[in-house]
C-alpha positions, 0 to 999 in steps of 0.5 A, spaced: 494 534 470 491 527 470 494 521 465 488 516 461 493 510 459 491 507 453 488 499 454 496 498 452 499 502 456 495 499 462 497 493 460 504 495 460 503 497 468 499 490 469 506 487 468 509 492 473 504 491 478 505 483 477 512 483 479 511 487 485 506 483 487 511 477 486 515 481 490 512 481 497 509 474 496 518 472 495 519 476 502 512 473 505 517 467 505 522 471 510 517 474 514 519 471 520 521 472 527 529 474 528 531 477 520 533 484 520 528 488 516 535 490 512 534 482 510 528 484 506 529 490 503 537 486 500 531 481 497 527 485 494 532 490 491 535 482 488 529 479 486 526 486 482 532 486 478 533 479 476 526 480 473 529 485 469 525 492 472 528 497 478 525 498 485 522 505 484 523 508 490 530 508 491 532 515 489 526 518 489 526 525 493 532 522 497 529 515 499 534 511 501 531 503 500 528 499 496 522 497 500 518 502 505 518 497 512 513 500 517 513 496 524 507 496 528 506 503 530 509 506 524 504 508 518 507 508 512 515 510 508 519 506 515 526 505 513 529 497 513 533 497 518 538 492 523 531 491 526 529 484 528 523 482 527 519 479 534 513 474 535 507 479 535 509 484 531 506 487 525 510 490 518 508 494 513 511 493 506 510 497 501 514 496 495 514 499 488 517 497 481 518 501 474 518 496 468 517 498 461 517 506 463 511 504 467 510 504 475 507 499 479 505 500 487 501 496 493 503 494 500 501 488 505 501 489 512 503 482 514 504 479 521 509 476 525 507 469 528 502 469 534 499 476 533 494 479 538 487 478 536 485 485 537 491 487 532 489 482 527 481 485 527 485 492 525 489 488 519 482 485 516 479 492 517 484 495 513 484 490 507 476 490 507 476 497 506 481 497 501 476 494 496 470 497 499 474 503 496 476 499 489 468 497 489 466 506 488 473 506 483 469 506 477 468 511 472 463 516 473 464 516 481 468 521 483 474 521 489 471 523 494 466 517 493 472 512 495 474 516 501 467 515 504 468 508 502 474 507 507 473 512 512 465 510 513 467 502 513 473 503 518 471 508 523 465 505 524 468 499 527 472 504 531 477 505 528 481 511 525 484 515 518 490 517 517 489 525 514 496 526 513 497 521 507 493 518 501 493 515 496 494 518 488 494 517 481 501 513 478 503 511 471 509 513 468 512 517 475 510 514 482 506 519 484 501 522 479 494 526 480 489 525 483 490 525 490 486 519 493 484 520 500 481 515 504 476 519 507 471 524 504 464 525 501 459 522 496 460 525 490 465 531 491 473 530 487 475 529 481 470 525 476 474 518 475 474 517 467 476 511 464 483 509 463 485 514 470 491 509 474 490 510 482 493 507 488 488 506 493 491 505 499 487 506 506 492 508 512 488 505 519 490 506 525 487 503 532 488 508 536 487 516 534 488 518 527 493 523 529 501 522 527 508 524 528 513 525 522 520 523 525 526 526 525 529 522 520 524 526 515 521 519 511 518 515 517 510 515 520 508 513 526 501 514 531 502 520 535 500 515 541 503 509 539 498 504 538 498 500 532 497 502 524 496 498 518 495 500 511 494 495 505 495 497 498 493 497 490 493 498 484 487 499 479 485 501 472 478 505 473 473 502 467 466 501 467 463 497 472 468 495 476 475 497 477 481 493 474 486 491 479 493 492 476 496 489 482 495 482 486 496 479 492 496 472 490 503 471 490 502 472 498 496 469 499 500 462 495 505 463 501 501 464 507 495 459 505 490 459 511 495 465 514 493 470 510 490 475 512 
């Protein structure tokens, strides 16, 4: 079943959403050469509950962080780990949060110091088409019509969409209906209607589009090892133009002209 959210309720998932994207713009300080991806997962954990909601992925199914940390040629849902981070790498994080009863969610792949620039043109490619789907997140469209947005903008550069994993509906759980993948028709899905919550959540890879789900149950990586990125938001769907719930203002005040 799908959820409207009232203006209020939205409102309460904006505050959510905003502390979530307070929360990677804290660990866009740390994100450097030599600290552990654990380090990150302990910030995070620390600075959401000092703000006085819960991290939202820890427990869920069995999860057992607080962060999603995905480096280089893992897709998405990485466990932190005693994993330093190296120059040239790149590192997803996903981060979620439950505040007033209500979830946030988005995810920002960040570089780590000099990247290689054929890995940094996947990064932009992937945060474009994340708002080419935000712009079709409007009511009257369909799903479908997002899907087609990502897919078209990024494989026309060359690039591939991860099928496996979408994205999804999200208000008082995680993860709601509708499924929202990043590939698809104009015109086919559910209709989206006013006071619908999504998380739009383009998974791009360099190489093929084909993955492996490791052993650890959770973690995704590129079955031919080549580097994956995935960008992450929140949106209200409203007439006209979608609301975006989430922000990565808090990141780009960190990372100035390093921002992607």
């Amino acid at each position: 079943m799908i959820f409207l959210k009232t203006d209020e309720e939205i409102e309460l998932m904006r505050e959510a959403n905003r502390l979530v994207g307070m929360t990677l713009g804290e660990l866009a300080k740390h994100i450097k050469p030599g600290i552990k991806t654990i380090r990150l997962n302990e910030i995070a954990e620390e600075f959401i509950r000092d703000h006085g909601a819960i991290p939202s992925f820890l427990g869920y199914n069995g999860f057992p962080y607080s962060l999603c940390i995905s480096q280089n040629e893992n897709v998405v849902h990485g466990f932190p780990s005693e994993y330093e981070l190296k120059d040239g790498d790149i590192i997803s994080v996903d981060c979620g949060t439950e505040k007033n009863g209500f979830c946030g969610d988005s995810a920002y792949t960040f570089p780590v110091g000099e990247v290689a620039e054929d890995v940094m043109k996947l990064l932009r490619t992937t945060k474009e088409a994340l708002y080419k789907g935000i712009e079709k997140a409007v009511e009257g469209n369909r799903v479908g019509d997002i899907g087609e947005a990502v897919q078209t903008y990024c494989e026309k550069r060359g690039y591939s969409v991860v099928r496996e994993l979408v994205g999804h509906g999200i208000g008082r759980k995680m993860h709601e209906e509708p499924e929202v993948p990043n590939y698809g028709r104009h015109g086919v899905g559910p209709l989206l209607k006013k006071g619908m919550c999504i998380a739009i959540e383009p998974m791009i890879n360099m190489g093929s589009k084909n993955v492996v789900f490791e052993s650890d149950g959770w973690t995704v990586r590129t079955k031919d090892r080549k580097p994956s990125a995935h960008f992450e938001h929140t949106v209200a769907i409203r007439q006209g133009e979608a609301d975006i719930l989430s922000t990565f203002e808090f990141i780009e005040s960190v990372l100035g002209s390093n921002a992607i």
